[in-house]
N, C-alpha and C positions, 0 to 999 in steps of 0.2 A: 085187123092187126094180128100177128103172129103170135102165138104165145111164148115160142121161145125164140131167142135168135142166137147166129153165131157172131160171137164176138170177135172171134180174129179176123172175122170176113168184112166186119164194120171199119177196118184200118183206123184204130182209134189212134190220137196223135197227141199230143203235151199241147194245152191250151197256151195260145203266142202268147196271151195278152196276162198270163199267169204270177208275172213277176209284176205288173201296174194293178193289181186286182186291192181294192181298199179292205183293211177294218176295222170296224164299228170298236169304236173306244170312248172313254166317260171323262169328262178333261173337264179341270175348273179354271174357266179364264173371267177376268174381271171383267163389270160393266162398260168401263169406259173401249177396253179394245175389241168387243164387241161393236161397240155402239161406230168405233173405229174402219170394223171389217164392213158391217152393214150398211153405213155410208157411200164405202169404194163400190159396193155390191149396187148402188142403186148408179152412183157414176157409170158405173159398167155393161152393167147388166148380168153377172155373174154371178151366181148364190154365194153368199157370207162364208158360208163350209169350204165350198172352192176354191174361195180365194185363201183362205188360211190354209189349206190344205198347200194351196201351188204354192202361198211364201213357204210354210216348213220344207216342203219338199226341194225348194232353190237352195234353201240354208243348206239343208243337208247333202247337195249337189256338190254344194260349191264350197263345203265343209268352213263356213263361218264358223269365226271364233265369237262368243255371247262377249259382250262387254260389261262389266255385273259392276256396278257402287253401291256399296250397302251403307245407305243413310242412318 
């Protein structure tokens, strides 16, 4: 391997895939919609994370309004 290289020779480019790139966040969701995702996750086949991940990501597509009752 080289030790050094030239960089403008390497025709570096803006990663495509740069704007879909995840990250790691700390979230407190309750037991039951847990128990909810990992359910659909076993109907599926899809990991729990994934599938939460692809509803927020539709919400936020399709710009859902939250529907909130405060009991």
């Amino acid at each position: 391997m080289r030790e050094e290289y030239e960089i403008k020779k390497l025709n570096p480019r803006k990663n495509p895939y740069s704007n879909r790139l995840k990250k790691p966040i700390t979230i407190n969701i309750n037991e039951d919609t847990i128990k909810f995702f990992k359910a659909k996750s076993e109907q599926s086949g899809i990991p729990y994370q994934t599938l939460i991940n692809l509803y927020l990501t539709d919400c936020a597509e399709n710009n859902r309004e939250l529907k909130i009752a405060w009991k």
